[in-house]
N, C-alpha and C positions, 0 to 999 in steps of 0.2 A: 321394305317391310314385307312384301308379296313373298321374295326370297326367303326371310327369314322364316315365313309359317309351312313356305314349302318343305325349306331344309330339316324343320323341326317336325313337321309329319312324316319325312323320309327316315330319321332317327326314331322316332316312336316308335312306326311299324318296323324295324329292320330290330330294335330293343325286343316288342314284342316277341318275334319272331327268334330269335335268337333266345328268349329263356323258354320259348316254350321247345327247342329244340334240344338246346344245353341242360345237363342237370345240375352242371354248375354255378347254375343263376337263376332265384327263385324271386319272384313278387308275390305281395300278399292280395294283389289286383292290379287289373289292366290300368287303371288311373294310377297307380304309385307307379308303373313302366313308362307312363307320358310326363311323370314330372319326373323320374329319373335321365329321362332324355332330355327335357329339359334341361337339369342340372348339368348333364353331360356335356351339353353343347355349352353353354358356361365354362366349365372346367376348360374347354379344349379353345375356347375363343380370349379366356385371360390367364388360365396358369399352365398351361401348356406349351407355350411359344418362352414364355420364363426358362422353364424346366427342358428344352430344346438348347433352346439359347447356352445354357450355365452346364450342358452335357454335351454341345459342339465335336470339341475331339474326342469325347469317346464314341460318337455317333460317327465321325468321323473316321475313325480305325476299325470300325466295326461294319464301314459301310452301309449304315442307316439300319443295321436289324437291330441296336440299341434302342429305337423306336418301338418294337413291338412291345420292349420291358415298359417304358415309358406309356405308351397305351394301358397295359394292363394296370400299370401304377395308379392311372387315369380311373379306369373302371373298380380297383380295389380301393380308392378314395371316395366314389360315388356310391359303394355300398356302406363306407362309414357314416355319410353327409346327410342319406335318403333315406329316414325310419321305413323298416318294410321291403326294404331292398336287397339284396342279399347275395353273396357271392363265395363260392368253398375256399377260402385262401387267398394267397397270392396267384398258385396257379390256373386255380378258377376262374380268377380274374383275367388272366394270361390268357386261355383258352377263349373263355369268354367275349373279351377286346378283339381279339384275332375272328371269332364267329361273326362280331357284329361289325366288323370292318367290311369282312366279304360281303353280307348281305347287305349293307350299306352303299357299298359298290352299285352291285346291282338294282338295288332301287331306286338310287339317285341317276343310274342312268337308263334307266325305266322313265324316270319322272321328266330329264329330259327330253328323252323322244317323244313325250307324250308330250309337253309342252310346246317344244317346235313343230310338232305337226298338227298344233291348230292355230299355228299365225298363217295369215292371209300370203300367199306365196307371190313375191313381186313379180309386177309386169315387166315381159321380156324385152331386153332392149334391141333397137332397132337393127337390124345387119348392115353391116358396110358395105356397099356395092362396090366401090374403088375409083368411081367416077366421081369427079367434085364439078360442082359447077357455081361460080362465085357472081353475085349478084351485086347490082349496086344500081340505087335509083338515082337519076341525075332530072332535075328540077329545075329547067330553063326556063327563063323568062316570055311569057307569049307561047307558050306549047303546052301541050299536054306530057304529062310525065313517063318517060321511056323504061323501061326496064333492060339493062345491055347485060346481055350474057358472057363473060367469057370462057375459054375451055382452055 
């Protein structure tokens, strides 16, 4: 769940950020851009791996840039979906998809680094000296217990 709120704040601001950059992507408010991101992330978590899936070999002969159309398709579906949301076109979309990829990029790996560098960094393990020395207690009857080293 942790992941899901993170990924979903990484989309908002990278959404935001990307229409206030583009002019081809307009909101009527910052709250219609965090439920457009929302929806987005929807779009791309159920109909998207469909729509992958069912374009295989043309993505395929295309060497994966049939993807970028696919994206944009993604983002000119979530301007029909999101009253208030808005996008110039198809290419708008296109453009737009492609914006909010990069900056997505780099906020998710923003958000990484910022997140592994406040786990508690593990304790260093021990160094091998190369010397073993094997231990074994032996428990005689009438004595005290010996410790025999061998090497």
């Amino acid at each position: 769940m942790k992941k899901f709120f993170l990924t979903w704040l990484v989309n908002s601001a990278a959404l935001i950020v990307a229409a206030n950059i583009y002019s081809g992507i307009r909101a009527e408010s910052w709250q219609i851009l965090i439920v457009a991101a929302l929806v987005l992330g929807l779009l791309n978590a159920f109909i998207k791996p469909v729509i992958m899936l069912a374009t295989l070999p043309l993505n395929i002969m295309s060497l994966g840039i049939f993807t970028l159309f696919i994206n944009g398709a993604m983002f000119y579906a979530l301007s029909r979906l999101v009253n208030g949301f808005y996008v110039n076109g198809f290419w708008g979309a296109f453009w737009g998809a492609l914006l909010f990829s990069v900056i997505n990029t780099v906020f998710s790996g923003m958000a990484k680094v910022s997140v592994h560098s406040s786990r508690v960094a593990p304790e260093p393990r021990p160094v091998h000296t190369g010397k073993v020395i094997d231990t074994e207690i032996v428990d005689t009857p009438g004595e005290d217990r010996r410790i025999l080293e061998k090497k």
